[in-house]
C-alpha positions as CSV (number, residue, x, y, z in Angstrom):
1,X,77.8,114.5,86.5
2,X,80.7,112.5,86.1
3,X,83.9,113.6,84.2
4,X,87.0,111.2,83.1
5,X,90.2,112.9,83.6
6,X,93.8,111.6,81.9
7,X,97.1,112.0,83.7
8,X,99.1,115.4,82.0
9,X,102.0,115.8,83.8
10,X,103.2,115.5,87.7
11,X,105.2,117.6,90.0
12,X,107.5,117.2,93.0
13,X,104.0,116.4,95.1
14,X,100.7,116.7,92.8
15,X,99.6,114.8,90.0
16,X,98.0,117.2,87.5
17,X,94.2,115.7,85.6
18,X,93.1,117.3,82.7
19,X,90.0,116.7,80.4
20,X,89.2,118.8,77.9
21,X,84.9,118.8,76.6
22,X,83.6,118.7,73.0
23,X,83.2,122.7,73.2
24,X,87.1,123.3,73.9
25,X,87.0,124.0,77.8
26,X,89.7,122.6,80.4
27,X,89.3,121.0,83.0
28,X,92.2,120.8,85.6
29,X,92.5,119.1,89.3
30,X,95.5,118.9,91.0
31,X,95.8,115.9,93.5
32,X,98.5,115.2,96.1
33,X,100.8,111.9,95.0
34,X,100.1,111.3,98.9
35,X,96.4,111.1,98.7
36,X,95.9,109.7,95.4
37,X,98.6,106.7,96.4
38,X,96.5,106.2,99.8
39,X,93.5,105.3,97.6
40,X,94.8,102.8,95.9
41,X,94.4,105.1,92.7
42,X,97.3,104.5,89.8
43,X,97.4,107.9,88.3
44,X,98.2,106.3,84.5
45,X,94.6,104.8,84.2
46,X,93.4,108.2,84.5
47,X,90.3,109.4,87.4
48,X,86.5,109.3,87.2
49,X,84.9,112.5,89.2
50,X,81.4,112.8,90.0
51,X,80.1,116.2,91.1
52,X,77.0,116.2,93.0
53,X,74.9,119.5,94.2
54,X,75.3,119.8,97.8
55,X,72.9,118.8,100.0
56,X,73.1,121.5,102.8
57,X,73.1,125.5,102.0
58,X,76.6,126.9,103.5
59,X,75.6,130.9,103.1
């Protein structure tokens, strides 16, 4: 599953991503400016996440 996420706001050390579906439900991931500026990631084009099932059972 992949989900595009837009920029909403930022605080003194997150970025805040929000996407909101066809049905009305939110979405929000908060990223630290630290790691998203590591990546090489300008948080004004937005983010792409892709969830995957895990591949290992962590019971």
């Amino acid at each position: 599953m992949k989900l595009n996420m837009k920029l909403r706001n930022e605080t003194k050390s997150c970025y805040r991503f929000e996407r909101r579906s066809e049905q009305g439900d939110l979405i929000t991931l908060y990223l630290k400016k630290k790691d998203v500026h590591d990546a090489g990631i300008d948080p004004r084009k937005g983010i792409t996440v892709t969830i995957e099932e895990a591949d290992h059972d962590d019971n």
